[in-house]
C-alpha positions as CSV (number, residue, x, y, z in Angstrom):
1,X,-341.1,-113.4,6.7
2,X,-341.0,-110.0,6.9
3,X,-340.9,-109.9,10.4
4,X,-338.3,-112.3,10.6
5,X,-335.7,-110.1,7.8
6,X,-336.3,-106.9,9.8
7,X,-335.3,-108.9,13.1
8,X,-332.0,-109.9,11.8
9,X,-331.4,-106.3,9.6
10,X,-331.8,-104.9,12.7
11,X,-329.5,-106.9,14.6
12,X,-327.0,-106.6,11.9
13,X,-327.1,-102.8,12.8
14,X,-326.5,-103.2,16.0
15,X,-323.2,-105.2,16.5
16,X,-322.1,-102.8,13.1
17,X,-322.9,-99.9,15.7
18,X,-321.4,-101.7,18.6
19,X,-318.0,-102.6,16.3
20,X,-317.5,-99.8,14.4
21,X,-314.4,-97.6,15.4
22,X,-314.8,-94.0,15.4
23,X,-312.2,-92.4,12.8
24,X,-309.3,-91.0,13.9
25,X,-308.6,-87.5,12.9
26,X,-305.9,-88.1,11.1
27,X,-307.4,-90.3,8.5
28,X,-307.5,-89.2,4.7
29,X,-311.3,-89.1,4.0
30,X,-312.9,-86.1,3.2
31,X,-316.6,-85.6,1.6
32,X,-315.1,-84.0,-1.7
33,X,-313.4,-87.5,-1.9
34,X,-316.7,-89.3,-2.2
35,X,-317.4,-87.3,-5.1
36,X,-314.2,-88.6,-6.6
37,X,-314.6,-92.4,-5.3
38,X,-317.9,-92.5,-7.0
39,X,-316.9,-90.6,-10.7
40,X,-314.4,-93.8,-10.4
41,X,-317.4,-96.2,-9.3
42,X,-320.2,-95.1,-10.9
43,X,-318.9,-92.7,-14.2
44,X,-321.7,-92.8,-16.0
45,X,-324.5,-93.0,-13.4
46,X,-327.1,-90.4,-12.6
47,X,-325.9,-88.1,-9.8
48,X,-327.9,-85.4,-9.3
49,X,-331.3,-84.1,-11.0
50,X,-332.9,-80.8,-11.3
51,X,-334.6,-78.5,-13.3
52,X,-334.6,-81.0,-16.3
53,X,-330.9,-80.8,-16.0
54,X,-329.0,-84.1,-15.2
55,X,-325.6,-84.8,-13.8
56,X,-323.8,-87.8,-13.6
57,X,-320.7,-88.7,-10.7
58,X,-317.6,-88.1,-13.6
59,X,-319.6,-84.8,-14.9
60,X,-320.2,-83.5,-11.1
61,X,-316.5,-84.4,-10.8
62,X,-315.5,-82.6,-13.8
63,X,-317.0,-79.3,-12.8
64,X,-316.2,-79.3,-9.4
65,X,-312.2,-79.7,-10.1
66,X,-312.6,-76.9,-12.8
67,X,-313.8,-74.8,-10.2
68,X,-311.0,-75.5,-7.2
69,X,-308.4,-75.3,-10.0
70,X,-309.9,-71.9,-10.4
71,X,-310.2,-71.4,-6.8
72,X,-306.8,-72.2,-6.2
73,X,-305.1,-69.9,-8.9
74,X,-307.1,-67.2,-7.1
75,X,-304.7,-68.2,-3.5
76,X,-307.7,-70.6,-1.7
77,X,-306.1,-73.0,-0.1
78,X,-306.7,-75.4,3.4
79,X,-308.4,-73.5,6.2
80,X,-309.5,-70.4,4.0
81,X,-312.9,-69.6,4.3
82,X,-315.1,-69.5,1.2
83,X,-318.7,-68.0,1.4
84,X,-321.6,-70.1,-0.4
85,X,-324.8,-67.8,-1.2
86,X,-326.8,-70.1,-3.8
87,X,-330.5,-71.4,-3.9
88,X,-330.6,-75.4,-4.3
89,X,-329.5,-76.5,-7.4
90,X,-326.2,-78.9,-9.0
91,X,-324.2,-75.6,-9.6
92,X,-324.3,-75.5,-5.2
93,X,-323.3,-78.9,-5.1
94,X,-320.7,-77.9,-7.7
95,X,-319.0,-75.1,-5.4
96,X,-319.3,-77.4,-2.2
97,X,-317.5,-79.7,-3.7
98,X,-314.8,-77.9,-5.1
99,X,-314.5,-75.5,-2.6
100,X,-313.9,-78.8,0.3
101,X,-311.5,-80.4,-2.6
102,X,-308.8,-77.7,-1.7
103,X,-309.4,-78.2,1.9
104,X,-311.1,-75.0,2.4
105,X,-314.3,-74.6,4.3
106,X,-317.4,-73.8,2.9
107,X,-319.5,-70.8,5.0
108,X,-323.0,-72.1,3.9
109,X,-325.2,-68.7,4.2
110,X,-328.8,-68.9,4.6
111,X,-330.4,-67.8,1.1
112,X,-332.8,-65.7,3.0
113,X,-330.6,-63.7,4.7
114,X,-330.0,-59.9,4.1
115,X,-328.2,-56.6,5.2
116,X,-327.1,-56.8,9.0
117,X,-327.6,-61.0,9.2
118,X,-325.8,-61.9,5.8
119,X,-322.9,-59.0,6.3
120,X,-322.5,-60.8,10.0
121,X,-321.9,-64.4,8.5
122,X,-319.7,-63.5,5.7
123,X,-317.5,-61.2,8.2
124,X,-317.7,-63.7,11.0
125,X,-316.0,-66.4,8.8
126,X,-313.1,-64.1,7.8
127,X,-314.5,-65.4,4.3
128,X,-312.0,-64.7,1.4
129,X,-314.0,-65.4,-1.1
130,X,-318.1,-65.2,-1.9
131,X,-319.6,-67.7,-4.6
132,X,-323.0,-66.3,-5.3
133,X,-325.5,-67.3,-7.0
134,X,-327.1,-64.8,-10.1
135,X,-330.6,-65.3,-8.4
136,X,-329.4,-63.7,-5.1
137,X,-327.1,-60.6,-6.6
138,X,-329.2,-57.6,-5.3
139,X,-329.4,-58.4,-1.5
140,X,-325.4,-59.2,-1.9
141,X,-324.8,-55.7,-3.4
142,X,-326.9,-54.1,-0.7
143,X,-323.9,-55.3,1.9
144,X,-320.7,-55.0,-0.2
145,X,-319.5,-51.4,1.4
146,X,-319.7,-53.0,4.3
147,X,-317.3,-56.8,3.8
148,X,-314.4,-56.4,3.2
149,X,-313.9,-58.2,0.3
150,X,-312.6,-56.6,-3.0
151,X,-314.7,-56.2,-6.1
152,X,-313.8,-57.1,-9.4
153,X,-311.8,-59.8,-7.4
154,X,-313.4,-61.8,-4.7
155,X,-317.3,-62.0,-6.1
156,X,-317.6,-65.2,-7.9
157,X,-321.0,-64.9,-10.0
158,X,-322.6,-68.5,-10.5
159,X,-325.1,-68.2,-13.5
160,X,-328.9,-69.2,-13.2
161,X,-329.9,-68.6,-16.7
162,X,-330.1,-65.3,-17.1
163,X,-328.5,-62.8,-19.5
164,X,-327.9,-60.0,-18.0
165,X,-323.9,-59.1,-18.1
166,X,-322.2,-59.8,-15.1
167,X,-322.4,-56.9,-12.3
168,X,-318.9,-55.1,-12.6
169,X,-318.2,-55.6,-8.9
170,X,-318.1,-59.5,-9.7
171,X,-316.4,-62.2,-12.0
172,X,-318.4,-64.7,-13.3
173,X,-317.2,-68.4,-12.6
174,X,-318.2,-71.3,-15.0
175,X,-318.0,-74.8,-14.3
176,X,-318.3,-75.6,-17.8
177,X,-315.1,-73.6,-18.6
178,X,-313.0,-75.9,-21.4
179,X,-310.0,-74.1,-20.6
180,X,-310.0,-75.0,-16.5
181,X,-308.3,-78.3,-16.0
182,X,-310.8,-81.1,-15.0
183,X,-308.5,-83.3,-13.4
184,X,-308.7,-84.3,-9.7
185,X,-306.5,-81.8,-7.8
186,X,-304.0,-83.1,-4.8
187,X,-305.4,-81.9,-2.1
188,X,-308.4,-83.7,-1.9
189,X,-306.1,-86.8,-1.6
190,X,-304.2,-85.3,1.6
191,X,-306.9,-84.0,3.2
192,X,-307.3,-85.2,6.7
193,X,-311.6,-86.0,7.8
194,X,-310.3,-84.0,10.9
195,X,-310.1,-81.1,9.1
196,X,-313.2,-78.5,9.0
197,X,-315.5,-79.0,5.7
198,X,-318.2,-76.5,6.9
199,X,-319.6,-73.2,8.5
200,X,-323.3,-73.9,8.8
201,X,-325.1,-71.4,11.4
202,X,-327.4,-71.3,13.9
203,X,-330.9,-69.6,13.7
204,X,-329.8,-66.7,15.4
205,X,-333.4,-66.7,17.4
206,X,-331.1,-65.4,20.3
207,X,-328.8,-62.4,18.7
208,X,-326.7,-62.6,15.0
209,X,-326.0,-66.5,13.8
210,X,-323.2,-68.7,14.9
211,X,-320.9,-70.3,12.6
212,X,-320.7,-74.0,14.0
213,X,-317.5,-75.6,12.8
214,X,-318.4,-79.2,10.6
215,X,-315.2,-81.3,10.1
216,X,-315.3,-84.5,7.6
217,X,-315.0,-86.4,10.5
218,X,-318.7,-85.2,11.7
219,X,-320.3,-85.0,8.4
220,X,-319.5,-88.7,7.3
221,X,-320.6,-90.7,10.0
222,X,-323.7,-88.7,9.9
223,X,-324.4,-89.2,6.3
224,X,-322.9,-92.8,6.7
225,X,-325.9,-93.1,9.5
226,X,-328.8,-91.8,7.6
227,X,-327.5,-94.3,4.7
228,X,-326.8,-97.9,5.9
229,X,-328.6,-97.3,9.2
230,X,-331.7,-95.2,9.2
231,X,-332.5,-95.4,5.2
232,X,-330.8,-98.3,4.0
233,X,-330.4,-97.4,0.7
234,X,-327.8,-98.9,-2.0
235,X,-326.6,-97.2,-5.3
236,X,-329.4,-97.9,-7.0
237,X,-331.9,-96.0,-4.9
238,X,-333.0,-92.4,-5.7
239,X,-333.4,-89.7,-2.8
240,X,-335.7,-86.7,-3.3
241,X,-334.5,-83.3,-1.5
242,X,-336.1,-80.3,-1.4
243,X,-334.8,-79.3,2.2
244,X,-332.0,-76.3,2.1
245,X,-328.6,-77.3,1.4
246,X,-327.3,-74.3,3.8
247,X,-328.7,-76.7,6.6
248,X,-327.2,-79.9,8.1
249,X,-330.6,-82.0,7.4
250,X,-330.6,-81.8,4.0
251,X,-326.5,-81.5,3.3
252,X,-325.5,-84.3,5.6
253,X,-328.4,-86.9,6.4
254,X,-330.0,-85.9,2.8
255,X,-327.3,-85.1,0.4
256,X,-324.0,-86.9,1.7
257,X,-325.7,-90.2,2.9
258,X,-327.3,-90.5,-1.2
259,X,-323.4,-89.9,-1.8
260,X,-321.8,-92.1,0.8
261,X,-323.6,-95.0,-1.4
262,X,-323.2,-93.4,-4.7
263,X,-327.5,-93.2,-5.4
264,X,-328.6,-90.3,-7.4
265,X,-330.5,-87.3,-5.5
266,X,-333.4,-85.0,-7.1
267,X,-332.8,-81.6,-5.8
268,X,-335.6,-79.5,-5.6
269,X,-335.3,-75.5,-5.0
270,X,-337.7,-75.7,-2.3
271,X,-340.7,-77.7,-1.0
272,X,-343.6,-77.8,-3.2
273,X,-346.9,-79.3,-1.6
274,X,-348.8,-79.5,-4.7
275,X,-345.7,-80.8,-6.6
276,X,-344.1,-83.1,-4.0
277,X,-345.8,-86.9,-5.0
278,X,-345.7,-85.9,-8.6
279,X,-341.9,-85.6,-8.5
280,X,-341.5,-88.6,-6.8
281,X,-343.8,-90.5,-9.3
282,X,-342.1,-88.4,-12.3
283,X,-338.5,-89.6,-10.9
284,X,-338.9,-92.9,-9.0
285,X,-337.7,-91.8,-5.7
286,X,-336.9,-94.5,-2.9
287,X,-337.0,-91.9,-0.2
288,X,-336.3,-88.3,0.6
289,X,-335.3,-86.7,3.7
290,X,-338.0,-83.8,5.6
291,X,-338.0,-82.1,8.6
292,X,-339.9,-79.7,10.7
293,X,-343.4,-79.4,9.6
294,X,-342.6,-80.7,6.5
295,X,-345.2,-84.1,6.6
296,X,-347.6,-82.0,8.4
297,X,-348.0,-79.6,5.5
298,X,-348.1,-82.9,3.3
299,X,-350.9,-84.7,5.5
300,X,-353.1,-81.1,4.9
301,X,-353.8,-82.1,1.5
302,X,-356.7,-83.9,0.5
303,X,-356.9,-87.8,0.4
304,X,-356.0,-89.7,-2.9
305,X,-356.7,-92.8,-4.7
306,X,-353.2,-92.0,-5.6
307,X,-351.3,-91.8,-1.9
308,X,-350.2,-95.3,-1.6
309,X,-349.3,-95.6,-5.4
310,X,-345.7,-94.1,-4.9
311,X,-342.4,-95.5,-4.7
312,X,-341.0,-94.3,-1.5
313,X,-340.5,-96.9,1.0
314,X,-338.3,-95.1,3.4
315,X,-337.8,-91.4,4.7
316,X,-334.9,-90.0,7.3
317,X,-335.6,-86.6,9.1
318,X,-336.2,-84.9,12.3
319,X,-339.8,-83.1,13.9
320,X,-342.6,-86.1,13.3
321,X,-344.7,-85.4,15.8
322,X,-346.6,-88.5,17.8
323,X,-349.7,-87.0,16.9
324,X,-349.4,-87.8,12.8
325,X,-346.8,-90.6,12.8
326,X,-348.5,-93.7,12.2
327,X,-351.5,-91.7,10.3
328,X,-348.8,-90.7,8.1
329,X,-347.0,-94.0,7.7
330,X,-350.1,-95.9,6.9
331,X,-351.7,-93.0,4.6
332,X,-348.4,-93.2,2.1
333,X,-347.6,-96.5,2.8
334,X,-343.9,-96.1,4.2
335,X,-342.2,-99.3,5.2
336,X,-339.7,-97.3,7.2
337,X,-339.4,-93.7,9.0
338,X,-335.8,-93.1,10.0
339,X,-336.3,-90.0,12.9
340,X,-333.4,-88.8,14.0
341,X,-332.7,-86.2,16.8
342,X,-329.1,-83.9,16.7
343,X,-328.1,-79.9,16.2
344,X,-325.6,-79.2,13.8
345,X,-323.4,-78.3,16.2
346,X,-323.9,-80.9,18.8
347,X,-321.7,-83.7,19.6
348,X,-324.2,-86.4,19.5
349,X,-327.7,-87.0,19.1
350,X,-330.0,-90.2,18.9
351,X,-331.4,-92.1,15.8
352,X,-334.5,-94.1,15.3
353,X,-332.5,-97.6,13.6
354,X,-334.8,-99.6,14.4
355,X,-338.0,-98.6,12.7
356,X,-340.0,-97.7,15.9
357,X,-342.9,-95.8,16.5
358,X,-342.9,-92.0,17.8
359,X,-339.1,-91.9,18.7
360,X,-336.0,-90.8,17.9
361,X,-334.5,-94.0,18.9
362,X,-331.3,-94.7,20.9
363,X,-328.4,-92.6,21.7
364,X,-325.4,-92.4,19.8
365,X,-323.5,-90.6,22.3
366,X,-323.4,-91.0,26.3
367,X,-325.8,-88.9,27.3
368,X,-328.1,-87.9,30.7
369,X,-331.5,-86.3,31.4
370,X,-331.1,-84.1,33.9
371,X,-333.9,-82.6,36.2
372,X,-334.8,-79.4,35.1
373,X,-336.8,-76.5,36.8
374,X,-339.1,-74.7,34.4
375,X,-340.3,-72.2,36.2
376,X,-336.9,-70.8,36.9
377,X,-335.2,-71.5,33.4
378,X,-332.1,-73.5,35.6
379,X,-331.1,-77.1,36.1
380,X,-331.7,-78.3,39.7
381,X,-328.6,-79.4,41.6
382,X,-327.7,-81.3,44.7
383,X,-326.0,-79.6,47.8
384,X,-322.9,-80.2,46.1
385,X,-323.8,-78.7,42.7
386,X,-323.9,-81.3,40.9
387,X,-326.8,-82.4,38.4
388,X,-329.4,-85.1,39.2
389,X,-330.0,-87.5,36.2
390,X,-333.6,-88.0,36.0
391,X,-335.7,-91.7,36.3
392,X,-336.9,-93.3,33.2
393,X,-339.9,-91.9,31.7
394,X,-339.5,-88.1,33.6
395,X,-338.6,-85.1,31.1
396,X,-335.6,-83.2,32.1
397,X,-332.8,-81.2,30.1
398,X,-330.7,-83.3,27.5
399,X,-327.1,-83.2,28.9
400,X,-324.2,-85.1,25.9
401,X,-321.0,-85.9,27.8
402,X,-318.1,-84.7,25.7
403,X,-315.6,-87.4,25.4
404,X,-312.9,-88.2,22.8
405,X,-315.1,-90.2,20.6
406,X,-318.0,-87.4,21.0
407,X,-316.1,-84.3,20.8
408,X,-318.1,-81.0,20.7
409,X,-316.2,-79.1,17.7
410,X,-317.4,-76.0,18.8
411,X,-318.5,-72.0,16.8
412,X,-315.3,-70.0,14.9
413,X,-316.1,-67.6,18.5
414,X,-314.9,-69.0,21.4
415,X,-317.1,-67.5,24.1
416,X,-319.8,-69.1,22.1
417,X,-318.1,-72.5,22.4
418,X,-317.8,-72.4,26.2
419,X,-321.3,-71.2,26.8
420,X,-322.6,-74.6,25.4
421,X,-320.7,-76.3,27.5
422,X,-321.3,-77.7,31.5
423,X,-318.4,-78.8,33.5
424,X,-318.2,-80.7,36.7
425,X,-322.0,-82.0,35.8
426,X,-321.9,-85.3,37.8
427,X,-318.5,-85.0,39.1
428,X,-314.9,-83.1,39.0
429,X,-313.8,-82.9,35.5
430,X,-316.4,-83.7,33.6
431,X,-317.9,-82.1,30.7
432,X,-321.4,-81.5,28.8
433,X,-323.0,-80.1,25.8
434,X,-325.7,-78.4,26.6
435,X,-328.5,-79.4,23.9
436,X,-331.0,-76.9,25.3
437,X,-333.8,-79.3,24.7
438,X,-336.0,-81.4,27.2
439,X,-336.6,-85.4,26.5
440,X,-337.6,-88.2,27.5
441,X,-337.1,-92.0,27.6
442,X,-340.0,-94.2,26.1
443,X,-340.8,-97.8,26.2
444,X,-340.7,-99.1,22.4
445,X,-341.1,-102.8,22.8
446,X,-338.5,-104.8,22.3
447,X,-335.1,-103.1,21.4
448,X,-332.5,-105.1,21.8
449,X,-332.4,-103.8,25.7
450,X,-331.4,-100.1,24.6
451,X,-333.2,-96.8,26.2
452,X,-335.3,-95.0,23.3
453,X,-335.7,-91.3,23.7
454,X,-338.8,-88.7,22.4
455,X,-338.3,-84.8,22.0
456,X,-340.7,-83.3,24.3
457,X,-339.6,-79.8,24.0
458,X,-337.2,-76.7,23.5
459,X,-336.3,-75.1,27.2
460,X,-337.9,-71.7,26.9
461,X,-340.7,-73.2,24.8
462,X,-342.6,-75.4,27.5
463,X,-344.4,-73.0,30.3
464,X,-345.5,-72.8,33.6
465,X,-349.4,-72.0,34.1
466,X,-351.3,-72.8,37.4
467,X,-347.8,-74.2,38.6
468,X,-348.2,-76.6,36.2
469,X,-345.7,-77.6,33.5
470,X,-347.3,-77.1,29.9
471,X,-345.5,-78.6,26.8
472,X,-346.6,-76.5,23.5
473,X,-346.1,-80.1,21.4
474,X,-348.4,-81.9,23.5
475,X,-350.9,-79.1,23.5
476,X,-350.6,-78.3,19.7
477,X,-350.9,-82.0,18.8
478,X,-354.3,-81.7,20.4
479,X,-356.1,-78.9,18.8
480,X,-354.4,-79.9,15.6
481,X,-356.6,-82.7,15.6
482,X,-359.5,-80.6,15.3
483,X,-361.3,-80.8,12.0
484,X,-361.3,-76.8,11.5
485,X,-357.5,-76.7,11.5
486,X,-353.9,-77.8,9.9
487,X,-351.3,-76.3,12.5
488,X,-351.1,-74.9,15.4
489,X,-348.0,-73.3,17.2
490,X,-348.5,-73.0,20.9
491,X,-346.6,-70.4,23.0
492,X,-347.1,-69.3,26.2
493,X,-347.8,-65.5,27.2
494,X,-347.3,-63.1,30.2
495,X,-350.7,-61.5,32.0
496,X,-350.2,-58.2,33.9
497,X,-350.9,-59.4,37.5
498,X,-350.3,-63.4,37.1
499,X,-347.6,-65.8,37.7
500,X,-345.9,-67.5,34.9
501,X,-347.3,-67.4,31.3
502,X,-350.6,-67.9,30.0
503,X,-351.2,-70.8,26.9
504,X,-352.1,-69.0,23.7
505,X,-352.0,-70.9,20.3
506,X,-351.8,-69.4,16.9
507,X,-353.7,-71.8,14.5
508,X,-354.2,-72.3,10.7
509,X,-357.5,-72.7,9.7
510,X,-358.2,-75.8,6.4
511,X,-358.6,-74.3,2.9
512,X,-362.2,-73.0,2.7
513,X,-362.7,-72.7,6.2
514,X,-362.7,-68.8,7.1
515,X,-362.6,-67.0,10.3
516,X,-366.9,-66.3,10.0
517,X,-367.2,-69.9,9.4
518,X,-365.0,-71.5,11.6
519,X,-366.5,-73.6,14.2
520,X,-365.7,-72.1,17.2
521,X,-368.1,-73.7,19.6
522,X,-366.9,-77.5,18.7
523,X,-363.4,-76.2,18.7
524,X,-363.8,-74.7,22.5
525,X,-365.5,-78.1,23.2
526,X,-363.0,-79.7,22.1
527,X,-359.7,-78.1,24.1
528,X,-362.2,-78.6,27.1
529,X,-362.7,-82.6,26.6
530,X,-358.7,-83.2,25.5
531,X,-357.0,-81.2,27.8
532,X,-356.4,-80.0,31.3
533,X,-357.3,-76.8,32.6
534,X,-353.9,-75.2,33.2
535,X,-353.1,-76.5,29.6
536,X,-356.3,-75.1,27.5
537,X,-354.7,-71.8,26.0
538,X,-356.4,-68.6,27.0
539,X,-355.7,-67.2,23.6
540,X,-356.3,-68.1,20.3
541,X,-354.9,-66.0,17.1
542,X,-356.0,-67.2,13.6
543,X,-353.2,-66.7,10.7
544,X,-353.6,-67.3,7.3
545,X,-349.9,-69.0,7.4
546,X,-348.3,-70.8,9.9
547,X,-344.8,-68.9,10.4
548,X,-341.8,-71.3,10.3
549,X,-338.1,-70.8,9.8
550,X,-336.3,-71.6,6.3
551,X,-336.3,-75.2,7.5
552,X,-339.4,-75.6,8.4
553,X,-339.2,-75.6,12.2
554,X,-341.8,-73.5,14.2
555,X,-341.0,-69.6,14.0
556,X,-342.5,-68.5,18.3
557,X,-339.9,-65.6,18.8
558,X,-342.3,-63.0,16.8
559,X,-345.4,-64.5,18.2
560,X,-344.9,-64.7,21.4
561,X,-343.4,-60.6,21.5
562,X,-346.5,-59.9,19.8
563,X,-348.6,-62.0,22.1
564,X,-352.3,-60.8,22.3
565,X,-351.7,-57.6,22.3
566,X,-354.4,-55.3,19.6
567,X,-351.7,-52.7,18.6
568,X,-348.7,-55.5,17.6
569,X,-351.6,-57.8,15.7
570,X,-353.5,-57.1,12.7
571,X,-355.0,-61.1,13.0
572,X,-358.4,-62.3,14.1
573,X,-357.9,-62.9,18.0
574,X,-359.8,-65.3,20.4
575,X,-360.0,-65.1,24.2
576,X,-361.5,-67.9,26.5
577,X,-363.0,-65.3,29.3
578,X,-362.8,-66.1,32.8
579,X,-366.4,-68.3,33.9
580,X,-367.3,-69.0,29.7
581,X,-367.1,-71.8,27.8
582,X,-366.3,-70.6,24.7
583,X,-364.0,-68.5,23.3
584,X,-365.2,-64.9,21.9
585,X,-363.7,-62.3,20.2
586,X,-360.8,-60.0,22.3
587,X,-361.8,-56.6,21.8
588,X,-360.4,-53.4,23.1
589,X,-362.9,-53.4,25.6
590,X,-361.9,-56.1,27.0
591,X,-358.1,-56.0,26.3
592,X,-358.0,-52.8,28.1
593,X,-359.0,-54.7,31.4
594,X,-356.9,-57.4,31.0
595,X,-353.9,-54.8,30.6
596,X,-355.5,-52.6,33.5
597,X,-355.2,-56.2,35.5
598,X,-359.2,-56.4,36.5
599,X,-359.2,-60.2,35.0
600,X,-358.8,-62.8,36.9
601,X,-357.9,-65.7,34.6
């Protein structure tokens, strides 16, 4: 029966997705008018948890218009840039809200962020005003000579329980302030889902952060997505959150898609491993939204009596791996794992609606695999320049055509803008985002005749060894399964005197496992038996933490730099010498040849 229920679900999705009209831009719609739909809806109804506080959809409401009247009295207004430095919490939901209520657009900074990074955001947006949270004043004061905002004027302090008075550069802004009006202000009922909600930026693994431009128009189909599509979820479901709000994941397929049905959301400040099922028991979550490593770090822990006794029954994210996907689903007992694949600036992306196995599903954009030539780092063309889409089942580069219905909205620079972008790809005219990520198409089963797609890896990240193509998330997935070790984060490595790089994997060794005791021997045994030559790394570098961005996605850029060399690494190291079976300690004896070039690997 089941069966039967999930066949016709899933065929409901699919002539919704083949009907539905794209909005146009001029539509009045915004995200800050959800807020406002659902205090109308749903006034008493639990909004938003954390901390022990609660919120309900006419409170959230409340607060948020007290603030854009404030806002507004202080000249914000549509287009002005306002900077958002806050850990999770309701008051950041608060400011978004208001701040997207006057049409003004909310410059989400990475809490982590200091000095050169978090000065380059705030100036790039032209912002004219910084909400800040009280928990992240001193690495703000360490940049205010150098923004040009004006103290005692533009610093909007945002309390987090502390006493302290108020720094004097700042003015403290309190959405529980009686004498700001509470009432819904105009704006939000003119503004036009065209218009741009957010600034959320890039990584910045490749120079300073880019501010990608969000509009309504992005951010609700999104959310509207994650919702009906990936999660299906109603109003009286409960999403758990612990992802940063700064990042599209868990603002848009976390945060707005709970809001796009009016269910409540538990916000936490960040992921906590030990804490994570005992929210979700305290709060009787339906389903949360991860990303990255996220499940990995969750699958780590030891097995419980207690894993399938939760509530969850389904989960929307990006970066489950093959390798734990169905151990995962079965371990917890998930009836449904939404994967999605997209970039917060990209025009399109792919989602997995129909609750199949190790994919992120079917495109929601027109989009081409094109061949792709590693070695090089450049896409291979015909005589006439022009790409070569690749056969089903081959990985090449993801190409998504930018049309009027899958527009490509661009950075605040535009030199940024037109670097993403390919023209005259398969003929004259013709444009492409350039996702900078290799896939490729997989056979699902039945699927309702649509192509499903797997992430196979960033370009940069897979390698050539051997003249051989080497995919780090293939090779990873492998020794993770290794019973000495949680993660691994494979990279590959330049050798004076060889061609292309050389495989080297940084691993995490399982709590009580130490580098004396690890098994080394088993481990070497078992890269031999699971992979292919050219793909066993030469190197092995044992950390004590796996290094990953705020979001959870695999940090290489540091590791890879570092690479094996003695005087940039104060870990363990492990190298698999030329003729030997298993790997031995790299000591300065024999790093000193390998630099001189008398290895021959």
């Amino acid at each position: 029966m089941q069966t039967i229920r999930n066949f016709f679900g899933d065929l409901r999705v699919l002539a919704a997705a083949a009907t539905t009209k794209p909005p146009a831009a001029d539509d009045i719609n915004s995200f800050s008018l959800l807020v406002e739909q659902n205090a109308k809806s749903y006034p008493d109804e639990i909004a938003l948890i954390c901390e022990g506080e609660k919120e309900t959809w006419s409170g959230l409401n409340a607060r948020a218009n007290r603030v854009a009247h404030c806002l507004r009295s202080n000249g914000i207004g549509l287009g002005d840039c306002v900077s958002l430095f806050m850990q999770n919490r309701i008051e950041f939901v608060v400011q978004i809200v208001a701040i997207c209520k006057l049409g003004a657009v909310a410059g989400l900074i990475n809490t982590n962020l200091t000095r050169q990074q978090l000065t380059h955001c705030i100036n790039l947006t032209a912002s004219k005003k910084i909400i800040f949270g009280e928990e992240l004043t001193e690495p703000l004061n360490e940049v205010r000579e150098d923004l040009t905002l004006e103290d005692g004027r533009d610093y909007l302090l945002v309390r987090d329980g502390g006493h302290r008075p108020a720094p004097n550069w700042s003015v403290e802004l309190d959405s529980h302030d009686e004498a700001l009006l509470p009432t819904d202000p105009i704006e939000t009922r003119q503004l036009q889902i065209g218009h741009t909600a957010l600034y959320i930026f890039t990584s910045g693994t490749t120079g300073l952060p880019k501010a990608a431009r969000v509009s309504h128009r992005r951010m609700l189909p999104a959310a509207g997505m994650s919702a009906n599509f990936l999660l299906r979820i109603k109003q009286t479901d409960r999403m758990y959150n612990c992802l940063p709000l700064y990042h599209g994941t868990g603002l848009m397929v976390g945060l707005t898609a709970a809001f796009t049905v009016g269910a409540s959301t538990v916000i936490r400040r960040k992921l906590s491993v030990s804490a994570f099922w005992d929210d979700i028991r305290k709060h009787n979550c339906t389903c949360f939204v991860y990303i990255g490593e996220f499940l990995r770090y969750l699958m780590s822990q030891p097995e419980s009596s207690k894993d399938r006794e939760n509530p969850i029954r389904s989960i929307v994210g990006n970066g489950l791996r093959p390798d734990i996907w169905k151990a995962f689903k079965e371990r917890f007992d998930i009836e449904r794992i939404g994967e999605f694949y997209g970039a917060s600036e990209g025009n399109g992306g792919f989602a997995n609606v129909f609750n199949k196995e190790c994919t992120v599903g079917l495109g929601i954009a027109p989009c081409k695999i094109v061949a792709y030539d590693i070695a090089n780092d450049e896409i291979i063309k015909t005589d006439q320049g022009f790409c070569i889409e690749q056969p089903d089942g081959e990985p090449g580069l993801l190409l998504i055509e930018i049309t009027q219905t899958s527009e490509f909205e661009g950075y605040t620079s535009e030199d940024a803008t037109d670097k993403k972008i390919l023209r005259d790809v398969f003929e004259d005219g013709d444009a492409y985002f350039n996702s900078g990520d290799l896939m490729k198409t997989v056979d699902v089963g039945f699927a309702f005749g649509r192509k499903h797609y797997q992430f196979v890896d960033r370009v940069g990240d897979t390698f050539r060894w051997k003249s051989e193509n080497v995919s780090t998330n293939e090779v990873g997935e492998i020794i993770n399964q290794h019973n000495d070790i949680i993660f691994s984060n494979v990279y590959g490595v330049e050798i004076p005197g060889t061609d292309g790089r050389a495989g080297m994997a940084a691993v995490v060794l399982r709590e009580g496992v130490t580098v004396d005791s690890v098994d080394v021997q088993t481990l070497s045994e078992h890269i031999a038996d699971n992979l292919p030559g050219y793909a066993r790394p030469i190197f092995l570098r044992l950390l004590e933490d796996l290094p990953t961005t705020t979001t959870h996605k695999l940090q290489k850029n540091d590791l890879r730099d570092q690479a094996f060399h003695l005087d940039k690494v104060t870990d363990h190291l492990f190298v698999m010498k030329p003729g030997d079976s298993v790997y031995s300690r790299l000591d300065s004896d024999f790093y000193d040849k390998i630099v001189q070039r008398e290895v021959a690997f």
